[in-house]
C-alpha positions as a Markdown table, in Angstrom:
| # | Residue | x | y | z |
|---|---|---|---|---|
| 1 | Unk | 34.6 | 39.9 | 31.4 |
| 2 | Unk | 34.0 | 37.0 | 33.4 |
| 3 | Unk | 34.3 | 33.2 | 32.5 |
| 4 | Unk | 31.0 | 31.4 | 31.9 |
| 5 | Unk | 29.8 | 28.9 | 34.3 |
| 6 | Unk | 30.2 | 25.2 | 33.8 |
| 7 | Unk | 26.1 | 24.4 | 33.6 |
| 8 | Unk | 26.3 | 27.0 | 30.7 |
| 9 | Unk | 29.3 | 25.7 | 28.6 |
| 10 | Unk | 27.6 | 22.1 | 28.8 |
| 11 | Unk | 24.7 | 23.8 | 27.6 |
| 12 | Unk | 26.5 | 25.4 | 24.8 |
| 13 | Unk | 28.1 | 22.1 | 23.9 |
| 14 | Unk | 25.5 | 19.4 | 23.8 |
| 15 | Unk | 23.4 | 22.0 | 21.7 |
| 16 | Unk | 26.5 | 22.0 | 19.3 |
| 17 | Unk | 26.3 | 18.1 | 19.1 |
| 18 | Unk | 22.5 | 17.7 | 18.6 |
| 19 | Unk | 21.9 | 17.8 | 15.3 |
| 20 | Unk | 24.7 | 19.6 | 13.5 |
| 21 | Unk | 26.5 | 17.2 | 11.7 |
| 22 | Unk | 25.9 | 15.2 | 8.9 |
| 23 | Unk | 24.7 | 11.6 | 8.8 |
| 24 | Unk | 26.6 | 8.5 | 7.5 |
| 25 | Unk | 25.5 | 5.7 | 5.4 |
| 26 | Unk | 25.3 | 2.6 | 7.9 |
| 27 | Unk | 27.6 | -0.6 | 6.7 |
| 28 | Unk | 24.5 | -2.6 | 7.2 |
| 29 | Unk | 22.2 | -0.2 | 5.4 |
| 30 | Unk | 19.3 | -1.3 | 3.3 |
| 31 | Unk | 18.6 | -0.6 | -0.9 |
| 32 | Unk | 16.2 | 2.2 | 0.2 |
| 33 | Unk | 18.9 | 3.8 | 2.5 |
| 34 | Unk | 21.6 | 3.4 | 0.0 |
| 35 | Unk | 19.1 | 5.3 | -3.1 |
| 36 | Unk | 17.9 | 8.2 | -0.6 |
| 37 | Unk | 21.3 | 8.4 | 0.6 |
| 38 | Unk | 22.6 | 9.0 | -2.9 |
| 39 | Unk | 19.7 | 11.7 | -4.2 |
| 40 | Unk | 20.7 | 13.2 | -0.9 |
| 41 | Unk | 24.4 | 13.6 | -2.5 |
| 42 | Unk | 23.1 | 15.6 | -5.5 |
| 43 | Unk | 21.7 | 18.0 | -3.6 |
| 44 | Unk | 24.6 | 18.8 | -2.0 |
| 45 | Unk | 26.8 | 18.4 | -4.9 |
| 46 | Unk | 24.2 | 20.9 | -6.9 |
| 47 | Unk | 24.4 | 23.2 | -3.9 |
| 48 | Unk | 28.4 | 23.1 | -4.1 |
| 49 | Unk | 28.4 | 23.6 | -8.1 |
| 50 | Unk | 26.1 | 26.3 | -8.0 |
| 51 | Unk | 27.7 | 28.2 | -5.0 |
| 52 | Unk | 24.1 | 28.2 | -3.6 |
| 53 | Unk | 22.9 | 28.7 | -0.2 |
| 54 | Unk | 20.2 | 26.6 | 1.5 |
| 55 | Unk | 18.0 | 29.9 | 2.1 |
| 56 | Unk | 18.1 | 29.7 | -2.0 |
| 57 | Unk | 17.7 | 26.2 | -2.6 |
| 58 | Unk | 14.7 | 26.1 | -0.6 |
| 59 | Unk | 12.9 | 28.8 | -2.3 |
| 60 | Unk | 13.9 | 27.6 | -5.5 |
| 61 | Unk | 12.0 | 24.6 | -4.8 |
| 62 | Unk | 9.5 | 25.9 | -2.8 |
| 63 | Unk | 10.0 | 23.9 | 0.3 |
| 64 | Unk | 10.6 | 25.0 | 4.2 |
| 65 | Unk | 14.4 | 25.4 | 4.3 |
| 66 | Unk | 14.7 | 22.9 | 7.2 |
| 67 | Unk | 13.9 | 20.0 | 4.7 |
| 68 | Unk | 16.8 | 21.6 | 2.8 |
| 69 | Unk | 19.1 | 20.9 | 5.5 |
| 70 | Unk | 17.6 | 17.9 | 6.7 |
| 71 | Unk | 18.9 | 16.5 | 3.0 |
| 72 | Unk | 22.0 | 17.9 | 2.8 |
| 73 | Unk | 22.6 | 16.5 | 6.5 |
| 74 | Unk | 21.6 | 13.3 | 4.9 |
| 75 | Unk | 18.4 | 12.8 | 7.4 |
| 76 | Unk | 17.0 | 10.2 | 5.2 |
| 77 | Unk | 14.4 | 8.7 | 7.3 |
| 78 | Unk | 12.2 | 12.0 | 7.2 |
| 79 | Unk | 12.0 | 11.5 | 2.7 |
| 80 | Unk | 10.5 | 8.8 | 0.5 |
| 81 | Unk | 12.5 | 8.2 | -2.9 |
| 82 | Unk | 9.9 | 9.7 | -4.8 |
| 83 | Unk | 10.1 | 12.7 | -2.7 |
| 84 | Unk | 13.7 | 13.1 | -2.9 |
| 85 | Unk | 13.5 | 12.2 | -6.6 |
| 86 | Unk | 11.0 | 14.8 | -7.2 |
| 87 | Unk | 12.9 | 17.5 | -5.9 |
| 88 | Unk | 15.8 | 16.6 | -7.5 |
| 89 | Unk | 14.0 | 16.4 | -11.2 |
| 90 | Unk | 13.1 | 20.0 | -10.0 |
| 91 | Unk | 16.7 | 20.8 | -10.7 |
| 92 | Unk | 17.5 | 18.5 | -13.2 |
| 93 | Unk | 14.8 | 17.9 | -15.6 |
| 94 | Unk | 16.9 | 15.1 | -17.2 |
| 95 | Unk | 17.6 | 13.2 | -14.3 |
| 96 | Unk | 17.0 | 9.8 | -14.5 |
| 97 | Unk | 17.2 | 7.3 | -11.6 |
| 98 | Unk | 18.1 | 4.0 | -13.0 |
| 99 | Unk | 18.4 | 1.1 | -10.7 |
| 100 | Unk | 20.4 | -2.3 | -11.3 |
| 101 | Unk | 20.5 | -5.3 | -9.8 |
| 102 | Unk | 23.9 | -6.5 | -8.3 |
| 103 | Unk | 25.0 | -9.9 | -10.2 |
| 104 | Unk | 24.0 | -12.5 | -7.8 |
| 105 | Unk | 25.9 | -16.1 | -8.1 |
């Protein structure tokens, strides 16, 4: 067996570091970010408590499994609340998204 060449372990790499990892909530992020962000963590805390995979998730809701990931990756700019919210009702029927406004001096 021979070693691989250096062009085709870069290649192997970057493809690793694309867009395989989860995204984090900025510091600076706004109130929109911060809600999508959060439906986003349901979904993966549903996934966890129900030992489901994506593949199931996605048929379950009757979506393309890629939006699956791209929620559970947190990829929040590709969803609207009421999207996210939506799917999420899907789940949980009794869901309720209640905002609050932070006390303000």
């Amino acid at each position: 067996m021979k070693f691989p060449k250096n062009k085709d372990i870069h290649s192997f790499l970057n493809s690793l570091c694309e867009d395989d990892f989860s995204n984090s909530l900025k510091a600076n992020a706004t109130h929109v970010e911060r809600v999508k962000y959060e439906l986003c963590k349901r979904f993966v805390i549903y996934l966890r408590d129900e030992n489901m995979t994506q593949s199931t998730l996605a048929k379950k809701l009757d979506i393309d499994r890629s939006r699956i990931n791209w929620i559970v990756k947190y990829r929040i700019e590709h969803f609207t609340i009421d999207k996210l919210y939506y799917l999420y009702n899907k789940l949980d029927p009794d869901f309720e998204l209640i905002l609050s406004r932070p006390y303000k001096k």
